[in-house]
N, C-alpha and C positions, 0 to 999 in steps of 0.2 A: 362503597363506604356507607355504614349504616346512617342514616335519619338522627340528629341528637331533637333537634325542634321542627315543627315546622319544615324550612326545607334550606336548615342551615346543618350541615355535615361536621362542622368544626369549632371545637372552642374560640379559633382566634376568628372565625365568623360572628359568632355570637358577640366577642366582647366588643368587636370592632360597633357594632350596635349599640352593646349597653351601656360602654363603657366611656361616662358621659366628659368626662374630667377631656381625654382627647378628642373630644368631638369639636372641641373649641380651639383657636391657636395658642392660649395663654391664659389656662384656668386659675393662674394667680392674680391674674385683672381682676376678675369676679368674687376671689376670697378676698382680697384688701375692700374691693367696695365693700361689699357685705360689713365688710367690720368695721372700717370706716362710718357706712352709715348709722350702722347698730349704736357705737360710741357717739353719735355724733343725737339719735332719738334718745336713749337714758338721760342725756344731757339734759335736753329740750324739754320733755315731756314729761309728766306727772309719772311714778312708776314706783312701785311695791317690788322689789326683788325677790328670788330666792326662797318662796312663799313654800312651804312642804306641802303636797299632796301625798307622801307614802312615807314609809320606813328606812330609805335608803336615800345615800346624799346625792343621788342624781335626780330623786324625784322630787321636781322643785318647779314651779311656773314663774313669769314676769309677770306681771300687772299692772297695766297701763289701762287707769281708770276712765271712767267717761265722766263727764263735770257734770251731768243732772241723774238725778235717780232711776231707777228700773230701765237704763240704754240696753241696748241689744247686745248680746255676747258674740264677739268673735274669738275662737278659740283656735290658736295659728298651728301645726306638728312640722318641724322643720324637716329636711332633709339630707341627705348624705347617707343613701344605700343602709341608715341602718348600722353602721358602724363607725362612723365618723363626723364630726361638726358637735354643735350644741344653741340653745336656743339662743344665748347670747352675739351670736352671728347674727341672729335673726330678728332682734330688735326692731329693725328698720319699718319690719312691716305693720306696726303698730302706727308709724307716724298717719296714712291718710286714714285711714279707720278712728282714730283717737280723735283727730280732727274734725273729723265729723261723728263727735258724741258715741263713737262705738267702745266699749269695755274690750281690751283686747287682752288675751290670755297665750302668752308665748311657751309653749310646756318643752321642758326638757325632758330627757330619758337617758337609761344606761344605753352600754351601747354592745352590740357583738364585737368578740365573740365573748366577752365577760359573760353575757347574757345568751340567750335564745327569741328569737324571735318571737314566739310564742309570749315571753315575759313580759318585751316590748310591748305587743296589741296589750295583753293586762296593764301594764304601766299606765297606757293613753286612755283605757278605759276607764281607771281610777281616777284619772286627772279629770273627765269629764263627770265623774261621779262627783269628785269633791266642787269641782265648780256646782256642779248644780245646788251643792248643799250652801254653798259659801261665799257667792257672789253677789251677792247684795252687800255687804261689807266695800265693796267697790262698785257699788251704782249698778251694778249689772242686774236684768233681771232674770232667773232661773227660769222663765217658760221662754224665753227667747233665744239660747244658745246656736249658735250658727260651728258649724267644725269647719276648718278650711288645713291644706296643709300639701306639702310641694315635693314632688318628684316621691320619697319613700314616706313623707308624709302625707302626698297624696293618695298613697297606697292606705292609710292607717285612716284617713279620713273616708274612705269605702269602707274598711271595716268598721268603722265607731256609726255609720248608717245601720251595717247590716246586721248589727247587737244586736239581742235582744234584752233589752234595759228590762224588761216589766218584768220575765224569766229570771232573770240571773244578777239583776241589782234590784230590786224591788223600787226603780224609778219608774214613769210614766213613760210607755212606748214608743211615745215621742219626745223623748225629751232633748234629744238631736233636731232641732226642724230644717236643720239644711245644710248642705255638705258645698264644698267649692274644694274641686280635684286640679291641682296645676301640676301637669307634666307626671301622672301618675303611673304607678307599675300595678296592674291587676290580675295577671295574669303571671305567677311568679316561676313556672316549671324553667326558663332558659338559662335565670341565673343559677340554677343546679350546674348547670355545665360551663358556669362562667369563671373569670377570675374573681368572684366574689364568695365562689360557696367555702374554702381556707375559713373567711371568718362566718358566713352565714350557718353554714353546717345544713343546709336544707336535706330533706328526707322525702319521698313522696307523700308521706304524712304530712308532716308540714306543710309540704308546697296545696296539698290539698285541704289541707283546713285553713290556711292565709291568705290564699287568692279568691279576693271578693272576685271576682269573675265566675268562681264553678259556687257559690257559694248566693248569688243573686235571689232574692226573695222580694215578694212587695212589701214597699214602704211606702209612709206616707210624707217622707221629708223628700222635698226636691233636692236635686244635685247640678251642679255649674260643672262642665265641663272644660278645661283650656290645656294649652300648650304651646310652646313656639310653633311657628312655621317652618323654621329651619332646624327643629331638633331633626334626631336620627329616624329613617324610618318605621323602626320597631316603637318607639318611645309613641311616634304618632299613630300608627296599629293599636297598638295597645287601648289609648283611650278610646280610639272610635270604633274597635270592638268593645268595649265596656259598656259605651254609650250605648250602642246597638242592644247589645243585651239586657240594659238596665230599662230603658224602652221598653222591650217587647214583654219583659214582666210588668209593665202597667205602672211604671214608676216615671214620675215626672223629671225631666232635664232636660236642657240645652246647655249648647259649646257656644263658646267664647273663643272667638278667631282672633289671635294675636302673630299676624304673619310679619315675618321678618324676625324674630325672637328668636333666641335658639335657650337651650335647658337652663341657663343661668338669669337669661334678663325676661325669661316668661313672669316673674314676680317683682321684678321690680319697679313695677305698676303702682304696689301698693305706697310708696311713702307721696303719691298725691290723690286728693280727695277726688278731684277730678278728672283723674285717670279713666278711662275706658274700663278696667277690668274693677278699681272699686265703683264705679257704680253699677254695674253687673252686678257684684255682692249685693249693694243696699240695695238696688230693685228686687232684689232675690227675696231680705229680711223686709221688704216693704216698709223701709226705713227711708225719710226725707231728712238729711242734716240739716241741722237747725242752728251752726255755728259755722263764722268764716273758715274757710280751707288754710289748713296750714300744708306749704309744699316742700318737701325734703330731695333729699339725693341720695342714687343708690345705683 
């Protein structure tokens, strides 16, 4: 039997890997938290809705300001393969960031297969274009944006590194200074053969121009690497090949060991300031919070 990856021979090999939703006993736990907490930060927290970055009614950020001037930009890409969820799930991860003075920017997108992946990386790129032009109106300051973003937005947050801004937006080359990958997909050839490509539609094309993995260049923003301890073994491959590679081109990162986690609660770190994984972030943005910790659930 031929080779499809690697040294997986079969689709229901592959998805038994990718396919995150059964890797847990009951992935409807993790969507009521999610929204639960999300509903429960809007509440609580200062927050701008629904804010347009593009042309079309998915391209829209939250904004959850920081309470003193020029704070550091966290800029969150949520997850779900790329074809399913919305940032509004993802509310939650605003709480320990917010809390400790960070400007946190939750970006929505369309979704496959309305769309093409291809459009999606454009979508996230505009969104960190207009933040750059526009974030001081919310305390943020433009030379400090941080990308962070989980499981297919981890994916997007390697891409929006490996832009080049100064080429193709007429931004500052660094205008990313630092990227945070949770549970990311870098290497995208296996969902060609998965139950995902119906809506992904991948092409060798594609999978070769969207996988920051074959696409690796030096930069000068650091990158945080994490993920559960107990995701699936491809999920953890994948980053600690990324890593390995993102290294050995002369590019600064470290991993963030969250053992015991599996794909769903590698993030939900964020709604406490003093969580393990956000002060990874603010060591990263060399950010010391300057306001008491506010702590949420998630």
């Amino acid at each position: 039997m031929a080779v499809l990856y690697r040294n997986f021979e079969t689709r229901a090999e592959i998805d038994r890997e990718y396919d995150v939703e059964n890797s847990v006993p009951d992935f409807m736990v993790y969507a009521r938290q999610y929204d639960q907490s999300s509903s429960d930060a809007r509440r609580r927290l200062e927050v701008t809705e629904n804010v347009r970055y593009g042309p079309t009614v998915e391209e829209y950020v939250d904004i959850f300001p920081a309470t003193r001037r020029r704070a550091p930009v966290l800029l969150f890409i949520h997850g779900g393969y790329w074809r399913i969820l919305s940032a509004k799930e993802f509310s939650f991860v605003a709480l320990g960031p917010q809390a400790a003075d960070v400007t946190t920017v939750v970006v929505n997108y369309a979704l496959c297969p309305a769309v093409t992946l291809d459009e999606i990386v454009r979508q996230i790129r505009a969104a960190i274009h207009w933040t750059y032009e526009n974030i001081t109106a919310y305390n943020g300051d433009p030379h400090r944006i941080y990308v962070s973003g989980h499981s297919a937005g981890g994916h997007m947050t390697a891409t929006a590194l490996l832009t080049e801004w100064a080429k193709d937006y007429a931004l500052p080359r660094d205008v990313v200074k630092g990227g945070v990958s949770i549970s990311g997909l870098f290497d995208l050839t296996p969902l060609q053969h998965s139950f995902l490509q119906p809506d992904l539609r991948l092409d060798h094309a594609s999978v070769q121009r969207n996988s920051p993995l074959f696409r690796i260049r030096y930069v000068t923003a650091p990158l945080l690497i994490t993920y559960g301890g107990d995701e699936t073994s491809e999920f953890c491959r994948q980053s600690e090949d990324f890593l390995s590679a993102w290294m050995a081109a002369g590019n600064k990162a470290r991993s963030h060991a969250q053992p015991g986690r599996n794909h769903f609660t590698a993030i939900t770190d964020f709604v406490d300031t003093n969580s393990p994984l956000c002060q990874a972030i603010f060591k990263m943005m060399n950010h010391t919070p300057r306001r008491a910790p506010v702590r949420g659930t998630a």
